[in-house]
C-alpha positions as CSV (number, residue, x, y, z in Angstrom):
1,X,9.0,66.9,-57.7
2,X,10.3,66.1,-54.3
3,X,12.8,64.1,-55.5
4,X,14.2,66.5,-58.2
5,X,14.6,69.1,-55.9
6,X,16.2,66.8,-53.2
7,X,18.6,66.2,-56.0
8,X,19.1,69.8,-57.1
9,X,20.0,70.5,-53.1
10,X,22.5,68.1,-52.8
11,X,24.2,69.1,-56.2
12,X,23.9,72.7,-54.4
13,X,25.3,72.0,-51.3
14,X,27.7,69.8,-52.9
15,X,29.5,72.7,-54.9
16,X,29.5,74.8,-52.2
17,X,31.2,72.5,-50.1
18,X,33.6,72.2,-53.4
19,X,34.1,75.9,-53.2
20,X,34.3,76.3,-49.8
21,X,37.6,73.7,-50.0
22,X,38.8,75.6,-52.8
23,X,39.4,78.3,-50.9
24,X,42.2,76.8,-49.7
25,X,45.4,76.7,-52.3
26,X,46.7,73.8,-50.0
27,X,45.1,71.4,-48.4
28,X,46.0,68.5,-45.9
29,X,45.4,65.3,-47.4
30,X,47.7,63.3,-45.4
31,X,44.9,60.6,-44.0
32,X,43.2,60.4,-47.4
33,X,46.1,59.5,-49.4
34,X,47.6,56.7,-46.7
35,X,50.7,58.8,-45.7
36,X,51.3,58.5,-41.8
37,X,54.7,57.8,-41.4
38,X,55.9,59.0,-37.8
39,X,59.7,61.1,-37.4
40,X,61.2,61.2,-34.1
41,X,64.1,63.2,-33.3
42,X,66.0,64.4,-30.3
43,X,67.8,67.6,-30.3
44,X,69.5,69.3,-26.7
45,X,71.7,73.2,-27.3
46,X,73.6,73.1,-23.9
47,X,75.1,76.9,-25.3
48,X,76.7,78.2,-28.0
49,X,79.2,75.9,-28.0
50,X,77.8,71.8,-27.9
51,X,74.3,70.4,-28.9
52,X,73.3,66.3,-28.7
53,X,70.9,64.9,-30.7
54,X,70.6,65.1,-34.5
55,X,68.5,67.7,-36.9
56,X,67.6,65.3,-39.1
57,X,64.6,64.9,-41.6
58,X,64.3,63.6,-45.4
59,X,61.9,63.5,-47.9
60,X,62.7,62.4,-51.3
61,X,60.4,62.0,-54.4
62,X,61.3,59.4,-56.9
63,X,59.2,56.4,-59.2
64,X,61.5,53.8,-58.3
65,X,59.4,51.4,-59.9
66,X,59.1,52.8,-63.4
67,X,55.4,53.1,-63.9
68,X,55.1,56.8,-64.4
69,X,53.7,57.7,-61.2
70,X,56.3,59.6,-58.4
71,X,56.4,57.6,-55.3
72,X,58.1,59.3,-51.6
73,X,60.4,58.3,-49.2
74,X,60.6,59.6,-45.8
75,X,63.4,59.2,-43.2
76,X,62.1,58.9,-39.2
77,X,64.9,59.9,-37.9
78,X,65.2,57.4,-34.6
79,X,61.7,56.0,-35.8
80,X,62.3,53.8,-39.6
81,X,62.2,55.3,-42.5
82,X,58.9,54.1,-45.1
83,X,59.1,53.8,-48.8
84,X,55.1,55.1,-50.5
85,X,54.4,53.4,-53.4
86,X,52.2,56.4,-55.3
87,X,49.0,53.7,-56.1
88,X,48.0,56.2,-59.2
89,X,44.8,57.3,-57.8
90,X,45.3,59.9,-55.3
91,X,46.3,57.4,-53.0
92,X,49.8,55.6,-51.7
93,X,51.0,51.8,-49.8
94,X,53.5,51.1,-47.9
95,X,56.1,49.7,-50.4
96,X,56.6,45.7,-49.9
97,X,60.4,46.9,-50.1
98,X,60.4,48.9,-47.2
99,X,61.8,46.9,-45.1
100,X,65.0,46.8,-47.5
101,X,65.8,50.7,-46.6
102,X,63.8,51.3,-43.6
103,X,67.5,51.9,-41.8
104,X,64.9,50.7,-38.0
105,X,68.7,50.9,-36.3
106,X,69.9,54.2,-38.0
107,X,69.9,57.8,-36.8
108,X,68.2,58.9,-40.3
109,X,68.3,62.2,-42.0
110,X,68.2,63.8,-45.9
111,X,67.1,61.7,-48.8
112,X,67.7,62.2,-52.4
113,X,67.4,59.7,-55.5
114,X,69.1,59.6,-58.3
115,X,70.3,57.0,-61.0
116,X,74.1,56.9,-60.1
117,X,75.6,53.7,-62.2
118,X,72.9,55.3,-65.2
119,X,71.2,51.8,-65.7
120,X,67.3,54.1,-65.6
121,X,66.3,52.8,-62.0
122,X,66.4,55.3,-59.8
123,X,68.7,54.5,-56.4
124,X,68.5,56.0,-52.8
125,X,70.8,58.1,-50.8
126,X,70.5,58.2,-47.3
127,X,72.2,60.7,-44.6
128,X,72.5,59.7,-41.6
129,X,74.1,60.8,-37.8
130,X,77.1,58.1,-38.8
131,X,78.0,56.0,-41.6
132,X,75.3,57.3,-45.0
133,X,74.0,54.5,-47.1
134,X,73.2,53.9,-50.7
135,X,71.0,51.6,-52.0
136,X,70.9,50.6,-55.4
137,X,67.6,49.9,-57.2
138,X,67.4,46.0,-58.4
139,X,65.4,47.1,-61.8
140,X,62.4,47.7,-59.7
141,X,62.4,44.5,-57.3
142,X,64.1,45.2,-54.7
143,X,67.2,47.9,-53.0
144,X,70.9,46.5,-52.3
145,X,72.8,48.2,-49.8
146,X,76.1,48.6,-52.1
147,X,77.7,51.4,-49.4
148,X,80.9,49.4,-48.7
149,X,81.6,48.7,-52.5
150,X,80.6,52.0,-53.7
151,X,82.6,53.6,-51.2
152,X,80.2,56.7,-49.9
153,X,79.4,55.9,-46.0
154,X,80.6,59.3,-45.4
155,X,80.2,59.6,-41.3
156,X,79.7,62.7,-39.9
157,X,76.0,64.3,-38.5
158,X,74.7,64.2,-42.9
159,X,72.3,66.8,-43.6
160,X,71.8,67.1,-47.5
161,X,73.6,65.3,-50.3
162,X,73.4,66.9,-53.8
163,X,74.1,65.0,-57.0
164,X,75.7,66.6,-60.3
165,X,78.2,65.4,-63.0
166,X,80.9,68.5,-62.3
167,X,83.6,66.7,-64.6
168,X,81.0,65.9,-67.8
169,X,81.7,62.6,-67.8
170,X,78.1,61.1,-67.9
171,X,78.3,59.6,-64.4
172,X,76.8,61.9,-61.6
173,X,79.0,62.7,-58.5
174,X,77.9,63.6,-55.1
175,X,78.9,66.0,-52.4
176,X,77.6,65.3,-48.7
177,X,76.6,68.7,-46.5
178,X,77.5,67.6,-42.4
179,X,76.4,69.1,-39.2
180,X,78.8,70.1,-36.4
181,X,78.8,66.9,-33.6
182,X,79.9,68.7,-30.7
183,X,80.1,67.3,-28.4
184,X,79.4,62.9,-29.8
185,X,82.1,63.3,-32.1
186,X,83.8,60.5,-30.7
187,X,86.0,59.6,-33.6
188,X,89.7,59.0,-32.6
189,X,90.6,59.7,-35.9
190,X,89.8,63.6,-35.8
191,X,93.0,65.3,-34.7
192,X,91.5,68.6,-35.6
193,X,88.5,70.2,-34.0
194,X,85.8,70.6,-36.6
195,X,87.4,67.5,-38.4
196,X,84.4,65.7,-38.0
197,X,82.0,68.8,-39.9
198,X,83.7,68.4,-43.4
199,X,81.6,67.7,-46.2
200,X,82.6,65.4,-48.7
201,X,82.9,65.4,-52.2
202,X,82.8,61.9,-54.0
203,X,83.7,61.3,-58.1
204,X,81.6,58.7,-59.7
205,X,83.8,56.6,-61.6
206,X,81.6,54.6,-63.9
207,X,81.8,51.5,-62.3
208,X,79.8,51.4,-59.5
209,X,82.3,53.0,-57.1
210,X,83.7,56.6,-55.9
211,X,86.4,58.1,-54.9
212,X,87.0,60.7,-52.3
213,X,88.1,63.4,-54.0
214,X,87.4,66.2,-51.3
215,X,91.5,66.9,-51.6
216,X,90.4,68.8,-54.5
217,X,88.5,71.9,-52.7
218,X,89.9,74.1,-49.8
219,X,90.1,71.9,-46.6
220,X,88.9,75.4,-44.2
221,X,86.0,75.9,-46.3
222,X,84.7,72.4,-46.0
223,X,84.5,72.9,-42.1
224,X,81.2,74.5,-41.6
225,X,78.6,73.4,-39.8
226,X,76.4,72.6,-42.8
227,X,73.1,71.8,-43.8
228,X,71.9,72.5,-47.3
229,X,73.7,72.2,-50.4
230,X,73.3,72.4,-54.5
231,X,74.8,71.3,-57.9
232,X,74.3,74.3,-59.7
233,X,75.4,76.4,-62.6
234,X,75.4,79.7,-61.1
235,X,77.7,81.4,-63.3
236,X,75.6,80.0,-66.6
237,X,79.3,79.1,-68.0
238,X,77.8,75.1,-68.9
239,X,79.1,73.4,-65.2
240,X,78.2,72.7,-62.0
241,X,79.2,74.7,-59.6
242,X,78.1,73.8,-55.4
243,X,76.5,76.3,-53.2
244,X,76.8,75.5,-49.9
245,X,74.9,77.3,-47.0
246,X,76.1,76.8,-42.9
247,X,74.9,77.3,-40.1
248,X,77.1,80.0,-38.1
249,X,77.1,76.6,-35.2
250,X,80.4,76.3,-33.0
251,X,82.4,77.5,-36.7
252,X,81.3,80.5,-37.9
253,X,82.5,80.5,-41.4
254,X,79.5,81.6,-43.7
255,X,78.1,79.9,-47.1
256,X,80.7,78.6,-49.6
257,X,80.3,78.8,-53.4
258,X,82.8,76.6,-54.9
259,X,83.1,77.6,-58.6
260,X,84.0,74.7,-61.5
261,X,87.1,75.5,-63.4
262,X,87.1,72.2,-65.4
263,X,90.2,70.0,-65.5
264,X,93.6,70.5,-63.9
265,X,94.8,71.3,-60.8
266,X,96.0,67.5,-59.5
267,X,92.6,66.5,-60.9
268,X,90.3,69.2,-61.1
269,X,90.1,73.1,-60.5
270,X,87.5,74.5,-57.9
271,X,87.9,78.1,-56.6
272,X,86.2,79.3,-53.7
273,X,84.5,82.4,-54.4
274,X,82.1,83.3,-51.8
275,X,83.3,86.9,-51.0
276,X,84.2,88.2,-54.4
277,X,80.8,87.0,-55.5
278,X,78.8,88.6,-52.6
279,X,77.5,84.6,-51.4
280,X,79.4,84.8,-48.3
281,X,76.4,85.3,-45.6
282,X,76.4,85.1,-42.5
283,X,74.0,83.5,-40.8
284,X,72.4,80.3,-39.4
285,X,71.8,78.6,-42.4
286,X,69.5,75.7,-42.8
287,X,67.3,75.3,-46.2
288,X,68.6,76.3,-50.1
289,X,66.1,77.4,-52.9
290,X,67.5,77.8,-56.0
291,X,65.7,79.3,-59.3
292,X,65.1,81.8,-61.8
293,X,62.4,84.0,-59.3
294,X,63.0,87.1,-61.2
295,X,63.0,85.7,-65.0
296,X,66.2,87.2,-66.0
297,X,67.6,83.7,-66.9
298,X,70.1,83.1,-64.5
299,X,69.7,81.5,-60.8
300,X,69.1,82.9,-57.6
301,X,69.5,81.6,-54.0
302,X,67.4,82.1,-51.2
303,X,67.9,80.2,-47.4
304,X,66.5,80.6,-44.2
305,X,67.9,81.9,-41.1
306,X,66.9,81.5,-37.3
307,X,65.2,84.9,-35.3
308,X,67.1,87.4,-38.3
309,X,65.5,87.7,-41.6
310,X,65.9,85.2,-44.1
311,X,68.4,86.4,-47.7
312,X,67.4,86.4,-51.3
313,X,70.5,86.7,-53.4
314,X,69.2,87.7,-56.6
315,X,72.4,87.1,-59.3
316,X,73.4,90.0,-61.2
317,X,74.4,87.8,-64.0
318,X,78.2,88.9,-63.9
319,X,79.2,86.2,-61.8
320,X,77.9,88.2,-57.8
321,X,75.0,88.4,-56.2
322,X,72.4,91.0,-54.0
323,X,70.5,90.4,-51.2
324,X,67.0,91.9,-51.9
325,X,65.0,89.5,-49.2
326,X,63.7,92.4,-47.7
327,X,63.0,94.5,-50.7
328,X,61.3,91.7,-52.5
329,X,59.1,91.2,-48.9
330,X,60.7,87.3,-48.0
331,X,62.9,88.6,-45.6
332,X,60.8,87.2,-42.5
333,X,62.3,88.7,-39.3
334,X,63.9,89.9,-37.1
335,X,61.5,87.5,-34.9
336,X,61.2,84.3,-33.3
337,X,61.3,82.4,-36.2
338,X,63.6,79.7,-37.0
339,X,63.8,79.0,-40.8
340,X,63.9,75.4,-42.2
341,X,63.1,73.9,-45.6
342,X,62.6,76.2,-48.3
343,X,61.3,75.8,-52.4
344,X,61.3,77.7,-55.4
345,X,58.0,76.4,-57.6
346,X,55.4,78.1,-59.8
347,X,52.3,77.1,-57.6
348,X,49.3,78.8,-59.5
349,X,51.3,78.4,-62.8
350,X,51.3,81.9,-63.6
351,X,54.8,82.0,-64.9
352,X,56.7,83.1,-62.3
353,X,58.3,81.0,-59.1
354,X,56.7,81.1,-55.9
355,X,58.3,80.4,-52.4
356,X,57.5,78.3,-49.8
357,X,59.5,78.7,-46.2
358,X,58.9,76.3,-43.2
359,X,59.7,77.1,-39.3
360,X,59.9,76.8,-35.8
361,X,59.8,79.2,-33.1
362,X,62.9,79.6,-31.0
363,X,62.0,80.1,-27.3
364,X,64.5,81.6,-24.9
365,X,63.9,80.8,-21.1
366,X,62.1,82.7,-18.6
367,X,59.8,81.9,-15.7
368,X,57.1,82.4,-17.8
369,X,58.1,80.0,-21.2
370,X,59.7,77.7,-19.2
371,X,62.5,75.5,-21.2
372,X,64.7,77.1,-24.1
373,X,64.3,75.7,-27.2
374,X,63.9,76.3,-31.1
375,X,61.8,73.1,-32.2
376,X,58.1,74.8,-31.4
377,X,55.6,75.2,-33.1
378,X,55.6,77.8,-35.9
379,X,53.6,79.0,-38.6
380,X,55.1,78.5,-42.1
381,X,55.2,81.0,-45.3
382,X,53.5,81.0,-48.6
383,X,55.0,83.8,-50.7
384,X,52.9,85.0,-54.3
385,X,55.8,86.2,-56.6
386,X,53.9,89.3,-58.2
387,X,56.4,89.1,-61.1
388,X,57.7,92.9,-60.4
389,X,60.5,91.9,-58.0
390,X,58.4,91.2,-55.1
391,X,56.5,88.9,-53.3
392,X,53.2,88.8,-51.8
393,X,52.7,86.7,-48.3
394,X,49.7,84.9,-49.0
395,X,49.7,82.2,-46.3
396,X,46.6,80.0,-46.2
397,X,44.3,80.7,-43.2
398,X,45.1,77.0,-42.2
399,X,48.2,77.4,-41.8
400,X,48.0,79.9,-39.3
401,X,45.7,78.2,-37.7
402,X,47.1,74.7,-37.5
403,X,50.5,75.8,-36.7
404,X,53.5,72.8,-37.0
405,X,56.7,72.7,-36.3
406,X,57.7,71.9,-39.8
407,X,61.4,71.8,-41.5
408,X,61.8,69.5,-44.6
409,X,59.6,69.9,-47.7
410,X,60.0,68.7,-51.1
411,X,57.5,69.4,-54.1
412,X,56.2,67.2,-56.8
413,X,53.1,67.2,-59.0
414,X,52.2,63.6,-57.8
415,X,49.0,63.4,-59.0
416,X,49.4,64.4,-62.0
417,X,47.0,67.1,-62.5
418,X,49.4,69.9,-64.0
419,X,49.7,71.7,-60.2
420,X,52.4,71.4,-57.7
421,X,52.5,69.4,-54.5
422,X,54.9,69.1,-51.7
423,X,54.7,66.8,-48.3
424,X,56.2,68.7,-45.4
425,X,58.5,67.2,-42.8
426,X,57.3,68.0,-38.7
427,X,59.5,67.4,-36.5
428,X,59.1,64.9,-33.8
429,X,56.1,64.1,-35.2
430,X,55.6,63.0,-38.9
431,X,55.1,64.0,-42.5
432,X,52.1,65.4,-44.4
433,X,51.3,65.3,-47.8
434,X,49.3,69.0,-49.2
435,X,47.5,68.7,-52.7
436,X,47.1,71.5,-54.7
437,X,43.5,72.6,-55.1
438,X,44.3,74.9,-57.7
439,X,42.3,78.1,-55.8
440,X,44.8,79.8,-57.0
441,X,45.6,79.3,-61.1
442,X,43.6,76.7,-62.1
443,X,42.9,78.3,-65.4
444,X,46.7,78.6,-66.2
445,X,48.3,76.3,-68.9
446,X,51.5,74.4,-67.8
447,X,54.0,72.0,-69.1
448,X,56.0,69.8,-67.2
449,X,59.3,68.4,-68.9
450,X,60.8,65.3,-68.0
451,X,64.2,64.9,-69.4
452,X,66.3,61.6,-69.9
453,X,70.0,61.7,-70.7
454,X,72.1,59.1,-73.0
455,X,75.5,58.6,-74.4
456,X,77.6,61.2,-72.6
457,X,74.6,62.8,-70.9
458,X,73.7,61.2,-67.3
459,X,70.4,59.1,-66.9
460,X,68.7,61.9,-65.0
461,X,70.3,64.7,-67.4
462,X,71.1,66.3,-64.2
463,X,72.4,69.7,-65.1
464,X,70.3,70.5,-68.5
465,X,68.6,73.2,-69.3
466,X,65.6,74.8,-70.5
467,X,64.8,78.1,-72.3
468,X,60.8,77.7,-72.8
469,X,59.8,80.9,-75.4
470,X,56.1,81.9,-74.7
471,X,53.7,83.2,-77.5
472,X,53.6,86.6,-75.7
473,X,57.5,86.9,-76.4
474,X,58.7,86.3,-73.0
475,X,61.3,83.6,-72.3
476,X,61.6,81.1,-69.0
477,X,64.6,79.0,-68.0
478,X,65.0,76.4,-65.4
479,X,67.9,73.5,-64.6
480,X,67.3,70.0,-63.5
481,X,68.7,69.8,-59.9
482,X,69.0,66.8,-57.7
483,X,69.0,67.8,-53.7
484,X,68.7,71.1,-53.0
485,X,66.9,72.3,-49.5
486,X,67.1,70.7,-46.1
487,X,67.2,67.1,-46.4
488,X,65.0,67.1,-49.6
489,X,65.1,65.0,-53.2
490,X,62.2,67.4,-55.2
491,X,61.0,65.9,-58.6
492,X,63.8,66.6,-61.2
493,X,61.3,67.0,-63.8
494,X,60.9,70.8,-64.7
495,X,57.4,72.5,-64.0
496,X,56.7,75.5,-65.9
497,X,53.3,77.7,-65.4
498,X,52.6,79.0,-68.6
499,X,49.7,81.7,-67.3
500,X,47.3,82.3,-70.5
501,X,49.5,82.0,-73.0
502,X,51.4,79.1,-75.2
503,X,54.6,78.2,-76.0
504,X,56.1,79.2,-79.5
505,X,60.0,77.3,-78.8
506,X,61.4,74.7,-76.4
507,X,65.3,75.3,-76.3
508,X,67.3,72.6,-74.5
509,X,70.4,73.0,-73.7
510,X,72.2,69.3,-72.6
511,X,75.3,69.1,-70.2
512,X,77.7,68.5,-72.6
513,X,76.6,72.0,-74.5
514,X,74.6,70.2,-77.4
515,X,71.3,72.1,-77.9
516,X,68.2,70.9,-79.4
517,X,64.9,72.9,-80.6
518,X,61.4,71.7,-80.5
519,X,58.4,74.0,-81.9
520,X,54.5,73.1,-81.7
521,X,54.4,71.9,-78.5
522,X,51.3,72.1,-76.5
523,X,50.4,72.6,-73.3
524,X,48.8,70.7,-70.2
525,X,50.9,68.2,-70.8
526,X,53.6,66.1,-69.2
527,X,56.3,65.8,-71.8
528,X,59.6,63.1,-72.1
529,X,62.2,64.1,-73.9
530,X,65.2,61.9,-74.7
531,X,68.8,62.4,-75.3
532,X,69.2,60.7,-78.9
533,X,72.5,61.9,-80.4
């Protein structure tokens, strides 16, 4: 008898210890899982006009070694970058190939991976404060730095690099978002002075090289002081456009939004349209999330801002956009908040895209704060989208209790149980990884789509889409992006919630405009679908 209801106790106070963690949508699982590595940046504003040091922070989700499980790369800044090999159990090792891209000598920033010469490993990007590197994957065995002969060691203060194949020619290209340097600049090559701030656009050109083809967009416009960036069809019209977001930094020139208009023009057409399409904000701009929050199939931006409110820029689908942060309740200031990192995902797969926003608090001096600074610590922003325009702030009581000064994030599902992840960047301090609990939606069906391009489709079919038609009549969309907010490489598989309901129609629709139908596909599960025309 005793020992039955011993037994009955500890099943007792075992669920309630279960329910007590599930309280929780997020929680820290950073020790547990075996990630520790350590970022270490400096970072000194002398006034509005010159800053040393270097805002950078990467963290990049990828499975480098094929096996089906995502594995994570984080950038230290002026500590070494690590590779995690995801072990496949809730769990993750120090990849034996770190060494190969841990960059120990390097100023280290954004990371993103993507399969560039389409051979189906994934390689690494890394942005850096000076020459960027690119490492290609050895089929799983080991990383080549193949900078010099691919030509991409862009060299400015790199931020974010986004990948996406603007000219359909199978291969992905890459543009490269850069920081202001006043005052290390140093170069004697820059004759003009914010020279050293353009961002770079590089054309793939099949054979394991690039050119620099940056002659092809509007020199001014490249001059911002920039730090998130994103291949994107904003204009639905089947290419990749770039959204660009700046901070207002020593140039005050506002986001750019370079539209695609295909071949021509010495090589290829791009028009800036910022201000005819309502895109040209303002502000100090840091992290880019872009995705369908409103279900009206067509993308929407939203990026953070320091101390003013952060902008939604829902698209109208006529080519402009409306900022609706602060009737949509994401607008987050005026206050001492500094926005970082931000994400778009469906975290209690209900159907409709969440938001996560990271921060800092800025600091002004007095005699009672002591130093000026913006790098404090901050409490960060977990937005419910209520699927009526608005959002709900449902921030986790841990959060605002275990306050970080956080700025990168990047999202996966890495351990594969159907909810979404993300490890979060800190500055000066190091990354954590926060499971899912599934508190919030654990009921809901999902499907998460892995597509693979062939033939004149790229390897990561970077720049597909798809329409996913639910049994209750309603109908989602979402891209495959590669780099998108600060510094970050999310999954590029696509991550539906699919609440209570089914799904009566998958619609893909490939880069090169070829569509393809699938029907009786069920849910809760992860799905691969290949190119095969």
């Amino acid at each position: 008898m005793k020992s039955t209801f011993r037994l009955v106790l500890l099943a007792a106070c075992a669920l309630l210890l279960t329910a007590i963690g599930k309280l929780e949508p997020f929680v820290d699982v950073s020790a547990a899982a075996g990630i520790n590595a350590s970022h270490r940046g400096n970072w000194e504003l002398f006034d509005d006009e010159f800053a040393t040091g270097y805002l950078g922070v990467g963290q990049a989700w990828g499975d480098y070694d094929r096996d089906g499980w995502l594995d994570l790369y984080v950038t230290g800044n002026r500590d070494p970058s690590v590779l995690y090999r995801n072990n496949g159990d809730g769990s993750f090792s120090v990849s034996p190939l770190t060494p190969q891209v841990a960059l120990a000598d390097t100023e280290t920033g954004g990371a993103v991976w993507a399969d560039y010469d389409n051979d189906g490993w994934l390689d690494l990007y890394v942005l850096n404060h000076g020459e960027n590197r690119l490492f290609h994957n050895d089929g799983g065995a080991g990383f080549s730095d193949v900078t010099a002969a691919a030509g991409v060691g862009d060299a400015g203060k790199g931020t974010t690099a986004t990948w996406g194949d603007y000219d359909g020619d199978s291969f992905l290209d890459l543009y490269v978002v850069n920081w202001s340097c006043f005052p290390e600049c140093g170069d004697p090559n820059i004759t003009r002075e914010h020279d050293a701030a353009r961002d770079t656009l590089y054309h793939n050109n099949g054979d394991g090289s690039f050119a620099d083809v940056t002659h092809l967009l509007e020199y001014d416009s490249l001059l911002g002081a920039g730090f998130s960036a994103s291949f994107t069809d904003y204009d639905s019209d089947g290419d990749a456009d770039i959204y660009v977001v700046n901070d207002q930094f020593k140039n005050m020139l506002g986001n750019i939004l370079w539209r695609n208009d295909g071949a021509g023009c010495g090589g290829w057409c791009w028009t800036e349209v910022s201000i005819e399409a309502g895109a040209r904000t303002m502000i100090h701009g840091m992290g880019l999330a872009v995705g369908d929050y409103d279900n009206d199939l067509d993308l929407d931006f939203y990026f953070s801002d320091m101390v003013n409110g952060m902008v939604l820029l829902q698209n109208q689908g006529d080519g402009t956009f409306d900022d609706v942060a602060e009737a949509a309740g994401v607008v987050v200031g005026p206050s001492s908040a500094v926005g970082w990192g931000t994400i778009f995902f469906d975290f209690d797969n209900d159907t409709w895209l969440d938001l996560i926003l990271t921060a800092t608090e800025f600091i002004q001096f007095d005699i009672h704060s002591g130093p000026e600074g913006m790098m404090f610590e901050y409490r960060d922003f977990l937005f419910k989208n209520r699927g009526d325009g608005t959002f709900a702030d449902v921030t986790p009581r841990n959060w605002l209790e275990d306050l970080q000064p956080s700025m990168g994030l990047a999202y996966a599902d890495y351990d594969r149980d159907g909810l979404l992840d993300f490890v979060l960047g800190n500055w000066n301090e190091g990354y954590a990884l926060y499971r899912n609990t599934g508190a919030l939606g654990r009921s809901n069906n999902w499907i998460n789509i892995r597509l693979t391009g062939g033939a004149d489709i790229n390897r990561d079919a970077i720049g597909s889409r798809v329409y996913l038609s639910t049994d209750d009549g309603r109908t989602l969309m979402q891209e495959v992006k590669c780099g998108s907010s600060l510094g970050a490489g999310n999954d590029t598989a696509l991550h539906f919630g699919l609440g209570d309901t089914g799904i009566r129609e998958l619609l893909i629709r490939w880069p090169n405009g070829m569509e393809e139908t699938l029907t009786g596909v069920a849910v809760n599960q992860f799905l691969e679908i290949r190119y095969s025309r």
